[in-house]
N, C-alpha and C positions, 0 to 999 in steps of 0.2 A: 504494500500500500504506500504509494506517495504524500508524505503527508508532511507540509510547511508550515503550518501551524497552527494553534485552534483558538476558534471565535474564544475562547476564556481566556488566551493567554494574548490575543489584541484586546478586550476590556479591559483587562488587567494595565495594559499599557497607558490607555487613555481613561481610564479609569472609569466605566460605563458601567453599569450594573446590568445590563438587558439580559444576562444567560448566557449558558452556549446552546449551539446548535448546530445549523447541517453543518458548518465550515470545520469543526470538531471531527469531521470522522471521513470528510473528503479532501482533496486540493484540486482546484482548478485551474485551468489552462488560463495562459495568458488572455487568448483569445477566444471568442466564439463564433459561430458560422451556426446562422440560426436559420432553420431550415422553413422557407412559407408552407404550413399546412394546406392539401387541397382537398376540396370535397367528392369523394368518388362514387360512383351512380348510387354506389350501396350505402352510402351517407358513411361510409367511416372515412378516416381522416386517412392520406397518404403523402408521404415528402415528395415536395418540389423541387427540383423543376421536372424531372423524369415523370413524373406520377405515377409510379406502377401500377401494377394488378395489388389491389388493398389483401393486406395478410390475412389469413385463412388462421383464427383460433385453432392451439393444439384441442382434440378432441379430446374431455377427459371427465370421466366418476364424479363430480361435484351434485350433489344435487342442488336444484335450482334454492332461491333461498324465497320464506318466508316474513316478507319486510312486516315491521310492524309499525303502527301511526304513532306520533309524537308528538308534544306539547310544544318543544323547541325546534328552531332550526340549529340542528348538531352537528359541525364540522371537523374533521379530525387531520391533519397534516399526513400525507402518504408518501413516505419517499422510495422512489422508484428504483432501489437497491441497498438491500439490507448489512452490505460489508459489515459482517459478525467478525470481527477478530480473528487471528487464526489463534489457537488453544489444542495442542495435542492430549491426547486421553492423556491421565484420567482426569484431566481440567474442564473438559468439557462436560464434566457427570457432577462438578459442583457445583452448588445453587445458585454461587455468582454468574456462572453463564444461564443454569436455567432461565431464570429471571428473566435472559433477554433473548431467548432465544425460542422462534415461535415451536406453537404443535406442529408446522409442517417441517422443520429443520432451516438451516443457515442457507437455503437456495431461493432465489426469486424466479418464479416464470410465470405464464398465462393461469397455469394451475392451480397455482398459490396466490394467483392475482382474485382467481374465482371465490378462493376460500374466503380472501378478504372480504372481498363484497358481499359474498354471502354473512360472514360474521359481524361484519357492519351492519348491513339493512336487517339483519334481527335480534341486531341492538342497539338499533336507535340511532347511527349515525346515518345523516343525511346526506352526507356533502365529502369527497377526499379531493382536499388542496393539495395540488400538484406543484414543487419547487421547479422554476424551468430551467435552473443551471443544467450547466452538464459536467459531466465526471467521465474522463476516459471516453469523451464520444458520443453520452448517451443518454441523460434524463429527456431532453426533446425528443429525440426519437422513441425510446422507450416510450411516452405516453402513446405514440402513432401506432407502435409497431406493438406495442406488450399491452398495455391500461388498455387505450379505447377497442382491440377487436376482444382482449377478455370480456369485456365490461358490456357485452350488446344481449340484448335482450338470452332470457329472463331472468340476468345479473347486473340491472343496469343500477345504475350509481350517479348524482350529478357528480362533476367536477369543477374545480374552479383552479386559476393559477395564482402563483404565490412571485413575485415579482422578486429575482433576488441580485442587488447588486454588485455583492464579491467583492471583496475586498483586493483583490487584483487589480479591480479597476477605478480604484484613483490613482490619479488627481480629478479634476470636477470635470474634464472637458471630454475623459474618455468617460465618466460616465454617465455624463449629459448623452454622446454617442450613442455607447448600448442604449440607454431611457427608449430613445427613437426607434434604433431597431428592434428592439426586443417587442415595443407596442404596434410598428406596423407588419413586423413580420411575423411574429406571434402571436400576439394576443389579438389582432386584428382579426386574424383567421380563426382562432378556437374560439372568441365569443361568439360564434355565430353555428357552433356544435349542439343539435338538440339538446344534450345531454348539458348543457355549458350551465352554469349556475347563475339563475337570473332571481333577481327579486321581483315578488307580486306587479311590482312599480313596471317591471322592464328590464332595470341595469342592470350588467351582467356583473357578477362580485369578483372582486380582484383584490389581492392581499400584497403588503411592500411591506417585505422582511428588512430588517436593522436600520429603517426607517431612521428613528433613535441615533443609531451610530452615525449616521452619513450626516445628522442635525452635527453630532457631538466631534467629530473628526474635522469634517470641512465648512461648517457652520450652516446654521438654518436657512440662510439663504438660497445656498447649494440646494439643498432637500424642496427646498418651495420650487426652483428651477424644475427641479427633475420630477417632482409630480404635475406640474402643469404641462411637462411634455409628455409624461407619461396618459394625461386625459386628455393631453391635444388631437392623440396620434396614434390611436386606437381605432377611432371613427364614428362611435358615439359613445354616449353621456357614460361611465363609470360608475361603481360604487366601491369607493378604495375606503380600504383599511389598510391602519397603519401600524406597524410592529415600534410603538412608540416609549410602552411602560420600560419602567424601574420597578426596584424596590423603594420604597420610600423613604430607607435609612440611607439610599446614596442621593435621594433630595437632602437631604438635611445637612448632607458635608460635603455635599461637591458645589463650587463657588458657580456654578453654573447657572444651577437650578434657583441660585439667587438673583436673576437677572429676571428684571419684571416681568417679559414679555419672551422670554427663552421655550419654555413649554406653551402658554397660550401661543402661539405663530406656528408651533409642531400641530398641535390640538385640530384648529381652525381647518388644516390642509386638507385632513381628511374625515369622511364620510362617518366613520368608526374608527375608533382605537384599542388594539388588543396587546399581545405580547404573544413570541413563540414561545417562552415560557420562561419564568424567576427561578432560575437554578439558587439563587442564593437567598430566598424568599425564608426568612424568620431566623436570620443567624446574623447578626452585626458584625461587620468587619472590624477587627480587632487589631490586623494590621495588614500588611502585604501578605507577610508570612502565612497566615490566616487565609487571605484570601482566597490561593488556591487549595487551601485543602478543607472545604467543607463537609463534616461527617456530622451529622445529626439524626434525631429519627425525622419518619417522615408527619408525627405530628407537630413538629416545630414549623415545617414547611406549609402545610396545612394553616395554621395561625399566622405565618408570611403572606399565603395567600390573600386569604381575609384583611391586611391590611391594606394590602396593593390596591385593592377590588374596594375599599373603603376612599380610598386617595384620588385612584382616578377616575372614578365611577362619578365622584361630584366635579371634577377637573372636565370630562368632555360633559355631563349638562350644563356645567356652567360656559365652555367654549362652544356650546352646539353643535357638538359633537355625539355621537353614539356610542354605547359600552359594548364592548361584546367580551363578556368575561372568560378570559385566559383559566383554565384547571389541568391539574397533571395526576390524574387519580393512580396512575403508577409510580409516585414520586421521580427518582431518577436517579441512576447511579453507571458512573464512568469508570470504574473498578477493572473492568475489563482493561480497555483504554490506556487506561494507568501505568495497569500493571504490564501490561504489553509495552510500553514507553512511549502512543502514540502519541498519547494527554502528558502534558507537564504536570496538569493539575490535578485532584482528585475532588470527586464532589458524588459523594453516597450518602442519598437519604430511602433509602428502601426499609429501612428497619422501621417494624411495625407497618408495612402494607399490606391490609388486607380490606376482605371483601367490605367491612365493616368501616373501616379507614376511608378508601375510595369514596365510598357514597358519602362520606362528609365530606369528599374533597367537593364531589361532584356539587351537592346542596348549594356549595357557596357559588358555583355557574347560574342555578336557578334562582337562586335572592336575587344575583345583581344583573338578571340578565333583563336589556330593555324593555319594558311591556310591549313596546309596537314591532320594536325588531324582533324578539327573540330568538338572536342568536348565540349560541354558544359555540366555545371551539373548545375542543378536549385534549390538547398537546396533538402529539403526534400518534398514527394509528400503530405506529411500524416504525418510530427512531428505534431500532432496536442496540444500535451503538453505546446509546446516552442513557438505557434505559429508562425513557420514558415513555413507549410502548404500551398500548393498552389491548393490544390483540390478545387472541389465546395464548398465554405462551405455556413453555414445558413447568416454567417456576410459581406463574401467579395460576395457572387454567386463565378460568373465564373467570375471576373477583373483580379485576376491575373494571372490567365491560359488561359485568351482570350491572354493575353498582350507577353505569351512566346509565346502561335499559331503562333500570328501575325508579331512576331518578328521572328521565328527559322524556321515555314514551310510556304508549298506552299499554297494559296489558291485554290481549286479546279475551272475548269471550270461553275460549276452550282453553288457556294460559298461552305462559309462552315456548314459541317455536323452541324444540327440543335440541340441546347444545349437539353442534356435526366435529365429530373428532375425524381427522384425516386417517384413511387406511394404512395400520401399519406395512 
């Protein structure tokens, strides 16, 4: 695995509290070549310019899934390859890998794309936000070639894309650049995908990861540039959200956040404000040293949660902005990472995660999630690196994806769809 270094250990440098996330467990290419999706007689998506004959799903045993209705709209981040660490037996057989490693094992394909959706839609998630970098080649095309022909009828799933800037690309002008390309030659063509995640309204929903960071690196300016070209140049109206939140004990000591108009001017840009997720949620930094190595249980992070969701929940009503409250009912734990020497850092809160734990995580999505909007996003479906994964895995089963069912949808008349463990 190629790996230059992790979204924790650029916070740490600039001193952001926003989490880590994808850029922890990938590197990306200097460059990208981003491919215009086209639409092919069969409405699945194909790369351009060639347009092929559109991929032909592997046939395979999944039984169709039983979606069930929901109070929320529940979205869950999906990334389109699970790089599990490499771990020789007997490493693999303990709980620290369980934990993040799903029922179907450490492989991605069409088949395990099915499992998901089928485990999503019967439990409660609506919506898998797609990150559009790419890694070695391939999250864009993977959505083409792997997500949307798994994903077609009677496993269909919306999607929505997650705007990621990468940190490769500053200074501000190459990433004013990508902002352009990435909106007319991506996103211009997948919002107009049946399956594309649109609100009641119309607009199709769009997510801008490290938001936050690009305000806090190249200043808020930069970030106001880049989402007005990012809703320029799409080709209609948007509904962005913004990967904006902290924790709110690095409001309180970064000279930043004391600037009158520093968060209101992030606030204002967009539509909603969320976070990929507060790895360091309910643990104060005590020093650098501290920093990277957060080990707590995961109800301290649970009581981090709750404040964040208290902070900015009144920060975008009072900017006019929307909440859509950020939860990690898997906590999260980089142990693997770590110990493998990918992560500098360590950050394990999985202690005390269980089914009973999740569903408080979950609760605090439903208290602060908007009355009109209600959405919620639940971390990642499948970071399984960072362990904040909420799919079936070998170590939690179904706890914390029973715990958002239970909390965000309806239970059926005859209960609910019977859990589908993959054939040994």
């Amino acid at each position: 695995m190629n790996h230059k270094f992790s979204r924790r250990d650029f916070l740490k440098g600039v001193s952001v509290g926003a989490g880590a996330g994808l850029l922890s467990a990938c590197a990306f290419p200097p460059s990208v070549s981003v491919a215009t999706p086209a639409v092919c007689p069969t409405q699945r998506f194909c790369e351009a310019p060639a347009a092929p004959a559109c991929p032909t799903p592997t046939p395979i045993p999944v039984p169709p899934p039983t979606p069930v209705s929901t109070n929320f709209d529940v979205y869950a981040y999906y990334l389109q390859g699970i790089n599990l660490p490499e771990q020789p037996e007997p490493n693999r057989l303990n709980f620290g890998f369980a934990t993040v490693a799903p029922l179907y094992g450490p492989v991605q394909d069409p088949v395990t794309m099915r499992m998901d959706i089928k485990w999503a839609r019967e439990n409660g998630v609506t919506t898998f936000v797609m990150p559009e970098s790419t890694s070695n080649g391939g999250w864009v095309t993977r959505i083409a070639d792997m997500f949307l022909p798994a994903s077609e009828p009677p496993f269909e799933i919306d999607f929505s894309i997650l705007f990621n800037p990468t940190l490769e690309y500053m200074p501000s002008d190459e990433l004013a650049n990508r902002v352009v390309d990435v909106a007319k030659n991506l996103l211009s063509g997948y919002v107009q995908h049946p399956r594309y995640k649109r609100l009641p309204d119309g607009r199709p929903v769009v997510f801008y990861f490290l938001a936050g960071v690009v305000a806090y690196s190249l200043g808020v300016d930069v970030l106001e540039k880049t989402v007005g070209l990012l809703r320029s140049n799409v080709g209609e109206d948007i509904f962005l959200v913004g990967d904006i939140m902290v924790e709110p004990y690095e409001m309180q000591t970064d000279p930043k956040f004391q600037i009158a108009d520093y968060i209101s001017r992030q606030v204002k840009l967009f539509d909603a404000i969320d976070s990929y997720y507060l790895w360091h949620a309910g643990y104060e930094w005590h020093s650098l040293q501290d920093y990277n190595h957060v080990v707590t249980p995961f109800k301290d992070m649970i009581a981090g949660y709750q404040e964040a969701c208290d902070v900015w929940a009144e920060k975008a009503h009072h900017y006019g902005s929307k909440f859509v409250p950020p939860i990690s009912p898997a906590g999260l734990s980089n142990r693997l990472l770590y110990e493998a020497g990918i992560d500098t850092g360590l950050s394990d809160r999985h202690e005390g995660v269980s089914y009973d734990t999740a569903k408080e995580m979950a609760k605090i999505g439903a208290k602060y999630a908007d009355p009109e909007l209600k959405m919620v996003i639940i971390g990642a479906w499948n970071e399984c690196t960072e362990g904040t994964a909420i799919l079936p895995s070998k170590g939690f089963k179904f706890g914390p994806v029973h715990a958002v069912r239970d909390t965000f949808a309806i239970e059926p008349t005859g209960g609910w769809p019977e859990d589908y463990y993959p054939p040994s």
